[in-house]
Backbone as JSON Lines, residues from 0, in Angstrom:
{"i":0,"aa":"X","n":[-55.34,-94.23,41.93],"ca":[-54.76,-93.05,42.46],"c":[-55.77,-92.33,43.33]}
{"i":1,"aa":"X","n":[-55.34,-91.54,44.28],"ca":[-55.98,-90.93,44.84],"c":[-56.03,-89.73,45.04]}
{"i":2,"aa":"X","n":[-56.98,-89.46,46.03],"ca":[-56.89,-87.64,45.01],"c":[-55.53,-86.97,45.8]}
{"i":3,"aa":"X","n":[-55.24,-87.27,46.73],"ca":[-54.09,-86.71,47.03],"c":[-52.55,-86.86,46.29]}
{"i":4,"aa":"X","n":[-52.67,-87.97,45.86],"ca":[-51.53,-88.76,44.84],"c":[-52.42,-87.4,43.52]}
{"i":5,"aa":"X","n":[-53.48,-87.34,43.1],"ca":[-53.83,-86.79,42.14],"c":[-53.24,-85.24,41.91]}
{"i":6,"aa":"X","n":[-53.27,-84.91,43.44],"ca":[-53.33,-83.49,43.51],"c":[-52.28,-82.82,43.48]}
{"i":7,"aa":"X","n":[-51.38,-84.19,44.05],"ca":[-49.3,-84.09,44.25],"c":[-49.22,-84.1,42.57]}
{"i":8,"aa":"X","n":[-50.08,-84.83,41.58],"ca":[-49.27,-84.51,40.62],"c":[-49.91,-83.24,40.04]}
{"i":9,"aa":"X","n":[-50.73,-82.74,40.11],"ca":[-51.7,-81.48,39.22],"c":[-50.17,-80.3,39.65]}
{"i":10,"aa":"X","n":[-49.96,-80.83,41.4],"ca":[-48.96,-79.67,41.49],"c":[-47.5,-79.19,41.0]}
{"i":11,"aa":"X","n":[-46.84,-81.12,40.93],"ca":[-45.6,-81.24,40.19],"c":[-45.8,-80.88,39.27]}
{"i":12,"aa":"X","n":[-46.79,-81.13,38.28],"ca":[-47.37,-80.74,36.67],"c":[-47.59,-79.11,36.34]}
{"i":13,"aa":"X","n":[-47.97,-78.22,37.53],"ca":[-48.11,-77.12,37.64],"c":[-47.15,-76.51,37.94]}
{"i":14,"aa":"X","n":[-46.07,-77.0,38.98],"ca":[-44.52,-76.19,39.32],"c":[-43.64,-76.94,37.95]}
{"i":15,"aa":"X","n":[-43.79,-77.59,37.71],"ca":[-43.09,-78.01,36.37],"c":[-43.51,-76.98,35.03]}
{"i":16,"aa":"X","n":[-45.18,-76.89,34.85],"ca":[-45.01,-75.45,33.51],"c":[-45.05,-73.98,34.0]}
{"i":17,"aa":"X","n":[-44.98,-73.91,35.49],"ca":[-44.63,-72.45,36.1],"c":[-42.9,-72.46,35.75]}
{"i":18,"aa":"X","n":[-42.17,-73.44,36.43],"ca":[-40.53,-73.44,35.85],"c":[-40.45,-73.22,34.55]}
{"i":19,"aa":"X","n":[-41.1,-74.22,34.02],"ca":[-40.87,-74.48,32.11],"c":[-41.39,-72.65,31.87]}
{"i":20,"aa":"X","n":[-41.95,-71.67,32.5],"ca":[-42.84,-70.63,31.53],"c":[-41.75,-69.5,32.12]}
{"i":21,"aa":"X","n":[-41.19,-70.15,33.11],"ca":[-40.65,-68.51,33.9],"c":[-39.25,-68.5,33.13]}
{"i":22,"aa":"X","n":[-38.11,-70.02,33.29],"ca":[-37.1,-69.55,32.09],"c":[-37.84,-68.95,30.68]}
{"i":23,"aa":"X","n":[-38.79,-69.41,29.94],"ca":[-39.04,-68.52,28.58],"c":[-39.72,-67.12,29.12]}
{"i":24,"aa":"X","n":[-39.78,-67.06,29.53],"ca":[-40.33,-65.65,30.12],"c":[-39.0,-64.74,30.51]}
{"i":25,"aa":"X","n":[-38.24,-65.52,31.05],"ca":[-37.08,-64.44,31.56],"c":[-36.09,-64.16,30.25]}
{"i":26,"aa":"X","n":[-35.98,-65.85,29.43],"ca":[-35.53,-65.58,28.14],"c":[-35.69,-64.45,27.51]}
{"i":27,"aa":"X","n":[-37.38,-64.3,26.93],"ca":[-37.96,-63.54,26.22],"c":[-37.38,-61.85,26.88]}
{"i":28,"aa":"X","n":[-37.75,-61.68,27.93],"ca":[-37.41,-60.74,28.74],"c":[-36.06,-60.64,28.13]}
{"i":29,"aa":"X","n":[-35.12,-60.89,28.56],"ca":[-33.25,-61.28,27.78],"c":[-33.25,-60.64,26.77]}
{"i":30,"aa":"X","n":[-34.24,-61.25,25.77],"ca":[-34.1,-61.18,24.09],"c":[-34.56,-59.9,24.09]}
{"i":31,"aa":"X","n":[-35.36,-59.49,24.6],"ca":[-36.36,-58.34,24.36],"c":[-35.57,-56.67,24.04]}
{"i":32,"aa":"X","n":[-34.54,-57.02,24.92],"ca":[-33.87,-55.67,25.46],"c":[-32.39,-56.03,24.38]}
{"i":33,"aa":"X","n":[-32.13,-57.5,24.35],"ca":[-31.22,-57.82,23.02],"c":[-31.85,-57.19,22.11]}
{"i":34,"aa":"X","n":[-32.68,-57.33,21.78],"ca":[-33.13,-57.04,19.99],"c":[-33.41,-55.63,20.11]}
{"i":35,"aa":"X","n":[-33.97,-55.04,21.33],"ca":[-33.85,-53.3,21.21],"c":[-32.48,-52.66,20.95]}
{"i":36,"aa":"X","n":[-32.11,-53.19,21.56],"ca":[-30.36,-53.07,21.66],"c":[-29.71,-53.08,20.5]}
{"i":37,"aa":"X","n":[-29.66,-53.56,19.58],"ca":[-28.88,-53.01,18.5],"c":[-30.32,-52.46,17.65]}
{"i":38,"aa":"X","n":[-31.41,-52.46,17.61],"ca":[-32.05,-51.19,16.35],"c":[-32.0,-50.36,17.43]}
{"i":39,"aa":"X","n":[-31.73,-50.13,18.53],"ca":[-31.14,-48.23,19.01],"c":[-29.78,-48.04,18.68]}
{"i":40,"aa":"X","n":[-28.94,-48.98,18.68],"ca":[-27.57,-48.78,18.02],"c":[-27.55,-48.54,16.42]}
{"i":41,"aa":"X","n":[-28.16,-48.95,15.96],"ca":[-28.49,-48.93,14.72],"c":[-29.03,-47.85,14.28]}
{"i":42,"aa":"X","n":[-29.71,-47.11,14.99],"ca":[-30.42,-45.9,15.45],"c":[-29.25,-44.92,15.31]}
{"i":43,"aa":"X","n":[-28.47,-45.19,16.75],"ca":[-27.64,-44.15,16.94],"c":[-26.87,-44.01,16.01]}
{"i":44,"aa":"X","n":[-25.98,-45.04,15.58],"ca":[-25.4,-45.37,13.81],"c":[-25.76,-44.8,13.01]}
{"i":45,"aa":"X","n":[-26.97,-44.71,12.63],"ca":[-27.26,-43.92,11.65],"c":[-27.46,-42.44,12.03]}
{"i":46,"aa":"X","n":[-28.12,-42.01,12.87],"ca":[-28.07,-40.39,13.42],"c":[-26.57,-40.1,13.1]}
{"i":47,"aa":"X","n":[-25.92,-40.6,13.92],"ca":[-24.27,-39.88,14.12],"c":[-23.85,-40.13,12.56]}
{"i":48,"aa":"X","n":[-24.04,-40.95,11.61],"ca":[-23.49,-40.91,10.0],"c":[-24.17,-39.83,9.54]}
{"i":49,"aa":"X","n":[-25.39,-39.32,10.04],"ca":[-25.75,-37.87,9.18],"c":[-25.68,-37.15,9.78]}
{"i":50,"aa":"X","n":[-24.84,-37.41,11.28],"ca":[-24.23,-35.93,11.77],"c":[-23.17,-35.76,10.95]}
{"i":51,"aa":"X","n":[-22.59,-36.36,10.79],"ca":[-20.93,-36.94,10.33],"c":[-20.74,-36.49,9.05]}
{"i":52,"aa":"X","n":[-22.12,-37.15,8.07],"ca":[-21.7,-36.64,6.48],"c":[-22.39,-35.23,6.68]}
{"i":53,"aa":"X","n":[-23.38,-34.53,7.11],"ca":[-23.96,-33.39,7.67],"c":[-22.66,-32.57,7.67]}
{"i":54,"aa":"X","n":[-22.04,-32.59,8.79],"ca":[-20.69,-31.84,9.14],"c":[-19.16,-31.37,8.18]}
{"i":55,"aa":"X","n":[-19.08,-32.83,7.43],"ca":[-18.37,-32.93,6.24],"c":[-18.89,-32.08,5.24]}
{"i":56,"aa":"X","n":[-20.77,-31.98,4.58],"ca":[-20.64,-30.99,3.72],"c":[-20.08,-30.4,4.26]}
{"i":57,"aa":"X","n":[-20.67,-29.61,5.47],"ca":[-20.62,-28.68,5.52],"c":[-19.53,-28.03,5.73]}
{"i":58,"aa":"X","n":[-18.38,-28.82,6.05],"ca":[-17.16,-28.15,5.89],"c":[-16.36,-28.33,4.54]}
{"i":59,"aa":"X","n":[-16.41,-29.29,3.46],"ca":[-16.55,-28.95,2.09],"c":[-16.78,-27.87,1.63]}
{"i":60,"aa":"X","n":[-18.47,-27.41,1.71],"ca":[-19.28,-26.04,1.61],"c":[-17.87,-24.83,1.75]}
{"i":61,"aa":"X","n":[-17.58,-24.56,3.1],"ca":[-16.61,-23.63,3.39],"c":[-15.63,-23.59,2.97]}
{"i":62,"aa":"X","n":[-14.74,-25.11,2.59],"ca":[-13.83,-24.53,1.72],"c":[-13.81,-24.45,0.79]}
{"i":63,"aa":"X","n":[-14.78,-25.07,-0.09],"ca":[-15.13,-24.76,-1.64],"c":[-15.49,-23.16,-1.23]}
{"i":64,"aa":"X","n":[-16.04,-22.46,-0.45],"ca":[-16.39,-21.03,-0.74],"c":[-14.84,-20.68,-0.05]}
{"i":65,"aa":"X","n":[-14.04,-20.56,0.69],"ca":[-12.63,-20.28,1.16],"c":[-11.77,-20.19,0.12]}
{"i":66,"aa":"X","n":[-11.94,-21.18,-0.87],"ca":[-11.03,-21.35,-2.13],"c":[-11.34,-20.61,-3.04]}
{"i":67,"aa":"X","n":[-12.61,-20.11,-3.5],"ca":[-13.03,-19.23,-4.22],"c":[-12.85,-17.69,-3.99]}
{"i":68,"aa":"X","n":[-13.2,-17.62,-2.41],"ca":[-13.41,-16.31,-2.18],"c":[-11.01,-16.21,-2.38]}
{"i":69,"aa":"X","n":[-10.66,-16.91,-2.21],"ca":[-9.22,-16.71,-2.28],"c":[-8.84,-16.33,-3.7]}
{"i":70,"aa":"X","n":[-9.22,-17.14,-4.52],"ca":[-8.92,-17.1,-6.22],"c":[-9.78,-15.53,-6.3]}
{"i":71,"aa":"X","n":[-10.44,-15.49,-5.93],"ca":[-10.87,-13.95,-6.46],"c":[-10.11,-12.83,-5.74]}
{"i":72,"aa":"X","n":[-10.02,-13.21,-4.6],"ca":[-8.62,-11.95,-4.21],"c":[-7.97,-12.03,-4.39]}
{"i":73,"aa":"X","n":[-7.05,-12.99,-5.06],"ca":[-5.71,-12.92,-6.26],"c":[-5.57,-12.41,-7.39]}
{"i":74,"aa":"X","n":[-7.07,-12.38,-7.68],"ca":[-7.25,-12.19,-9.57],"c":[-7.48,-10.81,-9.09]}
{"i":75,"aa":"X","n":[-8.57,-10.02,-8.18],"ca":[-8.45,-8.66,-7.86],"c":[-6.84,-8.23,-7.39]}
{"i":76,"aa":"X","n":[-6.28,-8.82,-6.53],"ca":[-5.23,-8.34,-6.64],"c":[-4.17,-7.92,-7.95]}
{"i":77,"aa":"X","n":[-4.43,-9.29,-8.43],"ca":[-3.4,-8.76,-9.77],"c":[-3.69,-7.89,-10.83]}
{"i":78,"aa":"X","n":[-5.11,-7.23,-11.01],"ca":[-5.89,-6.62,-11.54],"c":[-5.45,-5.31,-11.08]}
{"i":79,"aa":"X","n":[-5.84,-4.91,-9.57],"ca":[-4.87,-3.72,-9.18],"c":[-3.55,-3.52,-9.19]}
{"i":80,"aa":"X","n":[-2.88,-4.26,-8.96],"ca":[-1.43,-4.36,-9.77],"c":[-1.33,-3.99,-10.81]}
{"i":81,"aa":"X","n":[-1.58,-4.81,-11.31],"ca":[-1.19,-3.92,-12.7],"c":[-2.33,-2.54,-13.43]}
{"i":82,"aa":"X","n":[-2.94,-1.78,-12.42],"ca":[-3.47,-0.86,-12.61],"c":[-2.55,0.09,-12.02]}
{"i":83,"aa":"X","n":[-2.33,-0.09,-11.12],"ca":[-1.06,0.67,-9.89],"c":[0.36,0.9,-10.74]}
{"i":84,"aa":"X","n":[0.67,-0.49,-11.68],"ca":[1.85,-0.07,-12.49],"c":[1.6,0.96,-13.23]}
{"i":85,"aa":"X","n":[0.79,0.36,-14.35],"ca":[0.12,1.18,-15.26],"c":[-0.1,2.97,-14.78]}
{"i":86,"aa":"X","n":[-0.57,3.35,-13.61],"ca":[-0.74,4.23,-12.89],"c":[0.85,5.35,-12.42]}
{"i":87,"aa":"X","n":[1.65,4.64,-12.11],"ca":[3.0,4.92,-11.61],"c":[3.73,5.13,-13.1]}
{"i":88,"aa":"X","n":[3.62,4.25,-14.07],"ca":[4.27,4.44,-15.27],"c":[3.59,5.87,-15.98]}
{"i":89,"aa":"X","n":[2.49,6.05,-16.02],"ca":[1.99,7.29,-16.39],"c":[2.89,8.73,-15.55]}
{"i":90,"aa":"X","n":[2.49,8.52,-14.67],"ca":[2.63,9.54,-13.66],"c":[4.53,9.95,-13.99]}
{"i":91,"aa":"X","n":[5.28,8.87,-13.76],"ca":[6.88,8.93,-13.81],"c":[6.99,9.49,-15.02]}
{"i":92,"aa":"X","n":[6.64,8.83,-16.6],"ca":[6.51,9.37,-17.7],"c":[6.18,10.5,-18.35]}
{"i":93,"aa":"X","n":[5.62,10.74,-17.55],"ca":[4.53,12.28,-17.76],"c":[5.48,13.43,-17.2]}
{"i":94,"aa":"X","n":[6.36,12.86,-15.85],"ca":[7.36,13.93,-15.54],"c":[8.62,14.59,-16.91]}
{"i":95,"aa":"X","n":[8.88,13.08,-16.85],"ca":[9.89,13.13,-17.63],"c":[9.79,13.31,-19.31]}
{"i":96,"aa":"X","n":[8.43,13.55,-19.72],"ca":[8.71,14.39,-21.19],"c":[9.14,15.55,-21.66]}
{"i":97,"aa":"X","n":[9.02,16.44,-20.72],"ca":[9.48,17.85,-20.92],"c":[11.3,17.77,-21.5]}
{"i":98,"aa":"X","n":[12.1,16.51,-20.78],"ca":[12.98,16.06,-20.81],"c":[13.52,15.54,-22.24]}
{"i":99,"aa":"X","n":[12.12,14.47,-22.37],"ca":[12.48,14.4,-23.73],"c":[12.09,15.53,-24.93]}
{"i":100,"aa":"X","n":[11.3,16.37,-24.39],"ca":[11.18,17.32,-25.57],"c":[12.61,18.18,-25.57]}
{"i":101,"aa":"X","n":[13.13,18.32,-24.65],"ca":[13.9,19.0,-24.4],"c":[15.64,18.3,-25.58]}
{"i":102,"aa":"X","n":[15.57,17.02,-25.21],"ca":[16.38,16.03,-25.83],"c":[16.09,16.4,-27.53]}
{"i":103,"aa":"X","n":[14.82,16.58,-28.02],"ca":[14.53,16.32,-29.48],"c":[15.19,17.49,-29.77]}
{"i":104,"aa":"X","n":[14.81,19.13,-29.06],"ca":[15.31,20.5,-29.59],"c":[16.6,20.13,-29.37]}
{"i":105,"aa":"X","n":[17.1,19.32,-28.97],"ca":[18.63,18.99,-28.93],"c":[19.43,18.75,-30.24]}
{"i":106,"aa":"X","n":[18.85,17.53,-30.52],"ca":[18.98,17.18,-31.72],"c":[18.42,18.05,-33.0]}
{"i":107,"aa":"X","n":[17.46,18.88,-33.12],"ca":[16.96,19.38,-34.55],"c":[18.19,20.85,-34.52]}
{"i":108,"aa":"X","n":[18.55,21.09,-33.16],"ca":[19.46,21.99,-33.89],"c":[20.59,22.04,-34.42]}
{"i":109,"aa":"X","n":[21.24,23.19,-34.74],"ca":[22.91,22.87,-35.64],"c":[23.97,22.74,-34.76]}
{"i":110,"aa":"X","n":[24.84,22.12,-34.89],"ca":[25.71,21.47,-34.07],"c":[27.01,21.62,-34.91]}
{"i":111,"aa":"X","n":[28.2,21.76,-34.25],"ca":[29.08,21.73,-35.32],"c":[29.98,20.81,-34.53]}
{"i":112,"aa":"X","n":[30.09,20.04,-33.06],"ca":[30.35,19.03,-32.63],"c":[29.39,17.58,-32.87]}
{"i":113,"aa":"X","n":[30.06,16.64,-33.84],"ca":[29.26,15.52,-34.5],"c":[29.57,14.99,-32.93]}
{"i":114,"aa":"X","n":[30.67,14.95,-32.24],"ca":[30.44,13.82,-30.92],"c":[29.21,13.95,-30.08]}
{"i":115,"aa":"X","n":[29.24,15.43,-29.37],"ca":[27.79,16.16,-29.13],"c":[26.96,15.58,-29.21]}
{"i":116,"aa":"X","n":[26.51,15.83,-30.41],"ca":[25.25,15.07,-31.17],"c":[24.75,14.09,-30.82]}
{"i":117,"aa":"X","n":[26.13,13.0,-31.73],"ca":[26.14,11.82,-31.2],"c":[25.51,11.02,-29.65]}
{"i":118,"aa":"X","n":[26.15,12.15,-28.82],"ca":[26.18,11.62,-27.84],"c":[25.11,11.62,-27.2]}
{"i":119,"aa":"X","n":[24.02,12.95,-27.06],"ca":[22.75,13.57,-27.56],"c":[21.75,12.31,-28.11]}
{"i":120,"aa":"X","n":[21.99,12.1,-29.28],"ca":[21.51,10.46,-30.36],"c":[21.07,9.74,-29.14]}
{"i":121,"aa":"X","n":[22.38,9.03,-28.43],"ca":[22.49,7.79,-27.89],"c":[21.77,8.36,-26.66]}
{"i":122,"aa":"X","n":[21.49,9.38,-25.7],"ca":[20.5,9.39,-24.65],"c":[19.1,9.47,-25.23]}
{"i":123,"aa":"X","n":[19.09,10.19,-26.0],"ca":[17.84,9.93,-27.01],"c":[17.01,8.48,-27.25]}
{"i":124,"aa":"X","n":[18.46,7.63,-27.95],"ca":[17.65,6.72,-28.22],"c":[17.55,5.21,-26.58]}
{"i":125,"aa":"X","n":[18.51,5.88,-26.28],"ca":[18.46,5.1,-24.73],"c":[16.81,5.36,-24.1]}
{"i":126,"aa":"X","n":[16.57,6.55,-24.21],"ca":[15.45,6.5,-23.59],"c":[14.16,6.32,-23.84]}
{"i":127,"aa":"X","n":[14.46,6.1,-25.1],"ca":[12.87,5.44,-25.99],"c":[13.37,4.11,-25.7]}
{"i":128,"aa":"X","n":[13.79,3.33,-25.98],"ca":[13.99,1.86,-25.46],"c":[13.52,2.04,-24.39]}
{"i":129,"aa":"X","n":[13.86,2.55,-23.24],"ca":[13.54,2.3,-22.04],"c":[11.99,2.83,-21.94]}
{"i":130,"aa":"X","n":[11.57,3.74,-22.57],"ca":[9.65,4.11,-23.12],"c":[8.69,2.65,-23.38]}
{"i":131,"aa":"X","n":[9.6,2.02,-24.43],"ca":[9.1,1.05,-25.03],"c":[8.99,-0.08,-24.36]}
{"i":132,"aa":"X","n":[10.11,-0.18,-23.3],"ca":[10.21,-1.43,-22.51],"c":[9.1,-1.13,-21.37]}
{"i":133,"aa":"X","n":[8.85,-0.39,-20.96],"ca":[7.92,-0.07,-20.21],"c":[6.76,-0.01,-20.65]}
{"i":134,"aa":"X","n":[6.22,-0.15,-21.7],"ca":[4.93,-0.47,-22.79],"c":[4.24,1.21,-22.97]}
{"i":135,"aa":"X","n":[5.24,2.37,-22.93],"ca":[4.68,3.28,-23.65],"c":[5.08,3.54,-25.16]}
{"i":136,"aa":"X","n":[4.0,3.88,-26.1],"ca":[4.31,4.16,-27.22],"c":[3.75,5.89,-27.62]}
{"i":137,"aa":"X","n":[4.17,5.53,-28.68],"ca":[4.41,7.11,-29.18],"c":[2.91,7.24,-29.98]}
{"i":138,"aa":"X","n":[2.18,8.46,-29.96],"ca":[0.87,8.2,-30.66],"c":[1.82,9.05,-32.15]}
{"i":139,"aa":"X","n":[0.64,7.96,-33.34],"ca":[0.84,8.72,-34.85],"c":[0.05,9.86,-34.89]}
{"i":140,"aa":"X","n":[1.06,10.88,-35.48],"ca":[0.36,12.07,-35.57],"c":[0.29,12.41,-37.1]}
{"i":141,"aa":"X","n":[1.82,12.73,-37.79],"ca":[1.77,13.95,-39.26],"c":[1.38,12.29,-39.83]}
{"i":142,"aa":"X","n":[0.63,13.31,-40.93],"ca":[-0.18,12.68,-41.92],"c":[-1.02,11.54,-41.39]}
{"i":143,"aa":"X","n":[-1.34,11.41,-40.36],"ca":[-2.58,10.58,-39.92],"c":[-3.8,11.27,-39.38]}
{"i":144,"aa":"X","n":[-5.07,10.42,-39.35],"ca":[-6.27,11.54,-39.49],"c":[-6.05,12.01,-38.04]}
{"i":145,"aa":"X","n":[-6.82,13.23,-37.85],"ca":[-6.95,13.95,-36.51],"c":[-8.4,13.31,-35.85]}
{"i":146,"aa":"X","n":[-7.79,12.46,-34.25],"ca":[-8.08,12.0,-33.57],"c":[-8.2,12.93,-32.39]}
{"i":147,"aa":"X","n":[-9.6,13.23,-32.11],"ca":[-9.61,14.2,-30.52],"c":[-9.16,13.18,-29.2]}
{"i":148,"aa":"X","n":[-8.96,11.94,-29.22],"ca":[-9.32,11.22,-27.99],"c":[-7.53,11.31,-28.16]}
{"i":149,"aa":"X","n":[-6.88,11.35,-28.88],"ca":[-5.04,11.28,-29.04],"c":[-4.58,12.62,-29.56]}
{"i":150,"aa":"X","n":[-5.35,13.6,-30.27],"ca":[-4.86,14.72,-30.92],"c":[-5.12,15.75,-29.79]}
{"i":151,"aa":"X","n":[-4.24,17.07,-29.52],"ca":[-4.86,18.1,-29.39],"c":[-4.45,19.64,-30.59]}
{"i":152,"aa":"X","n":[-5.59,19.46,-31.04],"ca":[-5.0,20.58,-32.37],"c":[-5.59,22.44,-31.94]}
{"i":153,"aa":"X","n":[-4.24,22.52,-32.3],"ca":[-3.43,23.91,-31.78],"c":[-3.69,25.06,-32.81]}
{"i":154,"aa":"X","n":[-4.18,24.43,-33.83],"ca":[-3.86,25.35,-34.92],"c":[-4.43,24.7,-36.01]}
{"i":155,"aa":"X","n":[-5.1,25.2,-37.25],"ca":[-5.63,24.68,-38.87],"c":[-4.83,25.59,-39.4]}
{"i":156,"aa":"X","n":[-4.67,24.51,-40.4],"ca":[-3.8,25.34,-41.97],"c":[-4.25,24.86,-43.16]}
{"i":157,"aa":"X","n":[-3.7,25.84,-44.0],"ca":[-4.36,25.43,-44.98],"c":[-3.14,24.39,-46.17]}
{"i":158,"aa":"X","n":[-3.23,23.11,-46.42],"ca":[-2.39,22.4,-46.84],"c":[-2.86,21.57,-48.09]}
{"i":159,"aa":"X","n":[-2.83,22.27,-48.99],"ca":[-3.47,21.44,-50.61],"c":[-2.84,20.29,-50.77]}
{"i":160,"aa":"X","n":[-1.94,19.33,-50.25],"ca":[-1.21,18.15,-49.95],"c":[-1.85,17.18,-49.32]}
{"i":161,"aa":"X","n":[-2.42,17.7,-48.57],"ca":[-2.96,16.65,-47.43],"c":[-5.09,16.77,-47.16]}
{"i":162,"aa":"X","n":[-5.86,16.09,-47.09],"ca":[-6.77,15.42,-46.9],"c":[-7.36,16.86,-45.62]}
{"i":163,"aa":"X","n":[-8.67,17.05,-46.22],"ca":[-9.26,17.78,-44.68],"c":[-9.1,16.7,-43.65]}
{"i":164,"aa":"X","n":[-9.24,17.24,-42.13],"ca":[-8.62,16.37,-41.19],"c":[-7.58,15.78,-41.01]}
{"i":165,"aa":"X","n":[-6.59,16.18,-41.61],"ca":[-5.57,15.62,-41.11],"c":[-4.51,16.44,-40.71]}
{"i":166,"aa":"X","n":[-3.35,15.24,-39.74],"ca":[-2.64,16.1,-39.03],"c":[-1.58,16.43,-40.37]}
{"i":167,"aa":"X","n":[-1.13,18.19,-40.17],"ca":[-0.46,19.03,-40.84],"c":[1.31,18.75,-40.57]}
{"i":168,"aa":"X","n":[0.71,19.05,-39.45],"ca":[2.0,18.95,-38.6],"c":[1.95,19.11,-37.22]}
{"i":169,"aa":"X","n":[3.08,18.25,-36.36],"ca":[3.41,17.61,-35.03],"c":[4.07,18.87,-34.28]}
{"i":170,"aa":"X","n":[3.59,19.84,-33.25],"ca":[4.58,20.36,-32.53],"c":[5.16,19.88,-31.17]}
{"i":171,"aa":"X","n":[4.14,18.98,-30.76],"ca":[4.84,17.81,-29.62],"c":[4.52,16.68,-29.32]}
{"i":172,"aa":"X","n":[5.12,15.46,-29.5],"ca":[4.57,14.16,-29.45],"c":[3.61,13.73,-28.28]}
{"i":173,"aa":"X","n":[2.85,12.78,-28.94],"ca":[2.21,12.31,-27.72],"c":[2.42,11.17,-27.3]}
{"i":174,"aa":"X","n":[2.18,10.54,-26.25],"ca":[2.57,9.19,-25.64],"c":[1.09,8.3,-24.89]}
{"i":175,"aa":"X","n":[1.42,7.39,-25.05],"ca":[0.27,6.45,-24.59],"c":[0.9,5.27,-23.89]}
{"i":176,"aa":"X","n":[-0.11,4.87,-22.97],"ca":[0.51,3.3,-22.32],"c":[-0.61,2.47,-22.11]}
{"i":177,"aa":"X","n":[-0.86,1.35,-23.47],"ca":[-2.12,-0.09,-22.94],"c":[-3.28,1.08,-23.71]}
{"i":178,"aa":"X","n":[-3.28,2.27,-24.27],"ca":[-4.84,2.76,-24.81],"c":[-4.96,4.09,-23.89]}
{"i":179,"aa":"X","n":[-4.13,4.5,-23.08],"ca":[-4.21,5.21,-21.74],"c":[-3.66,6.56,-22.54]}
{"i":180,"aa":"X","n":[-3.85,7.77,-22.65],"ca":[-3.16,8.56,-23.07],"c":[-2.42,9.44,-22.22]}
{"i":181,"aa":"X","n":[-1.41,9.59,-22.33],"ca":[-0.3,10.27,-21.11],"c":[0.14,11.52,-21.49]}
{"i":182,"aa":"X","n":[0.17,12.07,-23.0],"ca":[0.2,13.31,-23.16],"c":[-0.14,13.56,-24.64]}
{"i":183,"aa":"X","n":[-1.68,14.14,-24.81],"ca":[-2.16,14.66,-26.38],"c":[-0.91,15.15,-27.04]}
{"i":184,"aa":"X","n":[-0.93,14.81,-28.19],"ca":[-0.05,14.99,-29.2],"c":[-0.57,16.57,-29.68]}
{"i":185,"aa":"X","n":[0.19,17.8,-29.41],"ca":[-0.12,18.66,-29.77],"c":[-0.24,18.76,-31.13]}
{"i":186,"aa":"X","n":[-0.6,18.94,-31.93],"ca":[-1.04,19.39,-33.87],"c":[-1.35,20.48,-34.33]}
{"i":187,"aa":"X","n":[-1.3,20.66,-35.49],"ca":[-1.62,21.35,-36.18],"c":[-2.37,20.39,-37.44]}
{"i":188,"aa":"X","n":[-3.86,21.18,-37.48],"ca":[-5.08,20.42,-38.45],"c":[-5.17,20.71,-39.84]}
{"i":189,"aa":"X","n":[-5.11,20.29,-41.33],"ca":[-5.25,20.49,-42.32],"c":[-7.11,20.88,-42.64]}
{"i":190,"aa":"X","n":[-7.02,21.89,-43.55],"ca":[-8.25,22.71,-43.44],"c":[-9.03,21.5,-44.26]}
């Protein structure tokens, strides 16, 4: 061989591993930006899942507090409600005892019409039902001890029958609604 025959091949041999290096080179190049390519997707995948579950608490968060703050303005609501009844039932009740005191001197006096009476009786007792249905009750007064927070005593006597402190006798009932007192039971106190 000669060196020119030598030199034709050093060069075929040389454009042959310049070809052979430049496809793996351009390959590699290829792959390079392949394999970046999904760990930045993979990347982004994961960022956007903890935007995602991120966002979800956090709107969980709000309505777990939305649902709460709701249940408590129901339970306050119904709380004032029935303070407002309670409130209105006093107030209406409170008008209308003079009414019923008025009803009782009805009845304790003498009558010589039994229908009268009768008839007297039945608004009477119509309207304690309707007391009762409304959850007012009547406070105990004669012969039970004298209570300042339910009693108001008008008067002491002297009563060898009955217990110091206690009530003597009732000159006007008192009424209560739930513990609430709506009108002291006027008394008279045993010495």
């Amino acid at each position: 061989m000669t060196n020119s025959e030598e030199l034709h091949k050093e060069d075929v041999v040389s454009d042959a591993a310049e070809e052979a290096e430049t496809p793996t080179e351009e390959a590699a190049a290829d792959e390079a930006p392949a394999a970046e390519a999904p760990a930045e997707e993979a990347s982004n995948e994961d960022s956007e899942a903890e935007k995602v579950a991120a966002e979800l608490a956090s709107v969980k968060d709000q309505l777990l507090r939305t649902m709460a703050e709701y249940d408590n303005f129901r339970k306050r609501s119904a709380r004032e409600k029935d303070a407002l009844r309670a409130d209105i039932i006093t107030t209406v009740t409170s008008q209308f005892l003079p009414v019923m005191d008025n009803l009782v001197r009805a009845l304790e006096a003498d009558c010589t019409d039994e229908n009268y009476k009768n008839g007297v009786q039945m608004i009477y007792d119509s309207f304690m039902t309707t007391l009762k249905n409304l959850g007012v009750e009547e406070i105990e007064s004669d012969g039970a001890d004298f209570d300042p927070a339910m009693h108001q005593a008008v008067q002491r006597v002297d009563d060898s029958g009955l217990d110091s402190g206690k009530v003597a006798k009732t000159f006007a009932k008192g009424y209560k609604i739930n513990g609430k007192v709506i009108r002291f039971a006027m008394v008279a106190v045993a010495n």
